[in-house]
N, C-alpha and C positions, 0 to 999 in steps of 0.2 A: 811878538814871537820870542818862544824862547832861547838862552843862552845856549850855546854848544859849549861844554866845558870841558869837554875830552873826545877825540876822534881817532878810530884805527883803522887805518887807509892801506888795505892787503899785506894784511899780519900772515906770514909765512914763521915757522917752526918746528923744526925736527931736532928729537932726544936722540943720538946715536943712529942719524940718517933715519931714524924714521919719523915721515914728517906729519905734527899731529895738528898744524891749522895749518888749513890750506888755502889762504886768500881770505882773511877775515876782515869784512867792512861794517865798522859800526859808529853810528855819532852818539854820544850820552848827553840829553839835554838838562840843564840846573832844575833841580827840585826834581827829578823822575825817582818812580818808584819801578824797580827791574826786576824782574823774575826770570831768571836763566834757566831751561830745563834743558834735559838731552839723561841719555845712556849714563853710566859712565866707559870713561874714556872717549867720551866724544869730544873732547879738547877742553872745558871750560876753564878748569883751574891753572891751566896752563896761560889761558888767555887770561886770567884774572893775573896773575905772575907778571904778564907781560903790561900788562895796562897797568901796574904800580910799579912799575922799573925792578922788581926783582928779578925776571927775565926782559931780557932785550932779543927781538925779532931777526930774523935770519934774511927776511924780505918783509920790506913795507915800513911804516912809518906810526910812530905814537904823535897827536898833536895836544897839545892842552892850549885851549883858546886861540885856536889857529897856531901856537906857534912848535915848529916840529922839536921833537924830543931827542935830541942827539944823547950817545953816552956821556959826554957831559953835562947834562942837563938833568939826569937818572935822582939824582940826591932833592931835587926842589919838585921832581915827579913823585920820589916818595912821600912828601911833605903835602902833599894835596891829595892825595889816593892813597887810603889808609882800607890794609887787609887783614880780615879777622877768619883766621885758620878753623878749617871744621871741625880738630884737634887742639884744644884746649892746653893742653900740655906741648904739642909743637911749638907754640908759640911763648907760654912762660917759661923764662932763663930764671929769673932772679929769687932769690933766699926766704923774701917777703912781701907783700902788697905794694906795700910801698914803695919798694927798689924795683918792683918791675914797673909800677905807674909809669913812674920818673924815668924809666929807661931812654923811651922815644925821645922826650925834652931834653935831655942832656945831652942827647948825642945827636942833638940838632945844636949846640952848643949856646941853649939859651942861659941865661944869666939864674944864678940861684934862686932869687926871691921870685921868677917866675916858672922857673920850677916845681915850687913848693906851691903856687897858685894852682898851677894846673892842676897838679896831683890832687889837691884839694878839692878841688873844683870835679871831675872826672870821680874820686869819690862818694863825693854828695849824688852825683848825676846818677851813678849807677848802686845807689844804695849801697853802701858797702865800710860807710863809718863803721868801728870798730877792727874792721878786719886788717886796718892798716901793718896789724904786727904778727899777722899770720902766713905760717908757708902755704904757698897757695896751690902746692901739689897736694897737699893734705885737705883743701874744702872737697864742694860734693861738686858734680859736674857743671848744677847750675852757677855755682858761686864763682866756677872757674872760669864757666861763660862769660860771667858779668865783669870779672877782672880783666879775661883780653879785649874784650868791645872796651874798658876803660884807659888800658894803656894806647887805643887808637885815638878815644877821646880829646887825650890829653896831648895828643901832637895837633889836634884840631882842623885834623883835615876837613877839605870839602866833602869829597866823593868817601863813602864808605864802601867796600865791599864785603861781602858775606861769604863764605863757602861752607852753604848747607850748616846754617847757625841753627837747626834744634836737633844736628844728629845727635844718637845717643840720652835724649833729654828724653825724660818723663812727660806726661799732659802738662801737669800743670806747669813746670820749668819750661813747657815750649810754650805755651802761653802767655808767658812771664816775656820771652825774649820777645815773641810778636809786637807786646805792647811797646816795648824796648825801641823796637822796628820804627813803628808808627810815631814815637811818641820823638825819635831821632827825625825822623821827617817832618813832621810839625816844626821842629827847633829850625827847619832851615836844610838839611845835609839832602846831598843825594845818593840814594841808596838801589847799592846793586844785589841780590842777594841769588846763588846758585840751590835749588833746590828740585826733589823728587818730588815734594807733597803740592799734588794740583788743588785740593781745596785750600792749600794755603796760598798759593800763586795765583789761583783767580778772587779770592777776596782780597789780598793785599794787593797787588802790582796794578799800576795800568798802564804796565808795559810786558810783556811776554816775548821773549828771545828762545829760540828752538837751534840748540846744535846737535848737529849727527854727521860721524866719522869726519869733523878736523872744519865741519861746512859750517855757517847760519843758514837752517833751510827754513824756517819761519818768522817774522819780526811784525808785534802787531797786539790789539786790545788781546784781554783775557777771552771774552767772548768770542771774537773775529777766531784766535788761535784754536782753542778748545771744540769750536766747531767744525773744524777739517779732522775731518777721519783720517785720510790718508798722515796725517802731520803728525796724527798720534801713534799711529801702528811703527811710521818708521823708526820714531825715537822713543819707543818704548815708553809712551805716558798714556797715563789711565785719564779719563772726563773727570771735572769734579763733581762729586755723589750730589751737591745742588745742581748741575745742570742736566744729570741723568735724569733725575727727579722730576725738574720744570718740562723738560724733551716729553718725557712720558704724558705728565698733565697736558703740554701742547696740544701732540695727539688726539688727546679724548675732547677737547675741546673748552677745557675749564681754566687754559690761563692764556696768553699769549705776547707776543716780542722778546725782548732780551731778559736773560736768566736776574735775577736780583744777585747778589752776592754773596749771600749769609744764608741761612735755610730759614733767621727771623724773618731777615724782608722779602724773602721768596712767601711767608706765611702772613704776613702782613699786604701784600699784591695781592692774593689769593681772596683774602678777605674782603681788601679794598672791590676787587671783583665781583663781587657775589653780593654787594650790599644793595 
């Protein structure tokens, strides 16, 4: 069975008394890959704040490996749950690549020579040799993507979080990050990621998380989630266009069971079918 490596046991939260999670329970197991959907304003980023100690709950409890998360405890919570803003610019401070790498490690107060590692290291990872002496409000959006997933890199956290990592991004920059995604999960990380796009949440995750107004009203497969009507109507998410698809073929009698994941091996089933 797997590890529980982070747990939120009735996370309560209100900005100026109004409160935007209302009793939120969830366990994250090591290696999960998460897909967060909902509205917005249905509480997510707020929960993502609170599950890496930048916010701390008003009721209820943060645990990492069983053990609870006091405010003091906030600093070694950051250190293990690292957040990548869906603002690319919220998140870099610094002058040039390099000084923002280095930001997170230094101010975990590690020692220079593994400072200079990491950064180097989180460089390489995220393709970005050369760029070391550039301001990084001046690249293009994907390049800035790849700078803040790299100053997370470089703190080496376990848990990743995402908040909606290919707003604003082109095809192919969202592409780029997906592989990013998958290719961070292969390495080992477990990755949380909020987003609107259901073809990207039912081929990447397989795990599907449904918030609406401040609740979790769905937790569960990509397929299991995607096929309640009601789960979609309330939290304003569309099917993904492979399951509309496979539903239809259903129907007429030319394919049947669960949806494939990609519209290849949904066309590759089909085939296998028919031979």
């Amino acid at each position: 069975m797997k590890k529980v490596l982070i747990e939120a046991r009735d996370i309560h939260f209100a900005y100026d008394e109004k409160e935007i999670l209302k009793g939120i329970n969830l366990a994250v197991y090591e290696g999960e890959k998460i897909a967060v959907m909902g509205s917005n304003g249905a509480g997510k980023s707020t929960f993502f704040l609170n599950l890496n100690g930048v916010l701390y709950p008003d009721r209820g409890e943060i645990l990492m490996e069983g053990k609870r998360i006091g405010k003091k405890e906030l600093k070694e919570l950051r250190k293990r749950v690292g957040f990548v803003f869906q603002d690319a610019d919220s998140q870099i401070i610094a002058s040039n690549v390099r000084a923002e790498i280095s930001f997170g490690p230094m101010n975990m107060g590690l020692k220079r020579d593994e400072v200079i590692k990491r950064v180097e290291s989180a460089v390489e990872y995220m393709d970005l040799k050369g760029f070391e002496d550039r301001a990084p409000h001046y690249l293009s959006g994907g390049e800035k993507k790849r700078v803040s997933i790299a100053d997370i890199l470089a703190m080496k956290t376990e848990i990743l979080i995402f908040d909606e990592p290919m707003a604003a991004l082109d095809p192919v920059n969202s592409e780029n990050v997906e592989k990013i995604l998958s290719r961070l999960h292969s390495d080992g990380k477990t990755i949380i990621t909020a987003t609107h796009d259901a073809d990207f949440a039912y081929r990447f995750a397989d795990r599907v998380i449904v918030f609406c107004d401040g609740n979790i009203i769905a937790d569960g497969g990509p397929w299991e989630i995607f096929k309640k009507s009601e789960i979609l109507k309330k939290a304003n998410l569309k099917k993904p266009a492979v399951m509309t698809i496979w539903e239809a073929l259903e129907k007429s009698g030319a394919v049947k069971g669960n949806c494939p994941k990609t519209p290849e091996e949904a066309a590759m089933a089909i085939i296998a079918r028919n031979k």
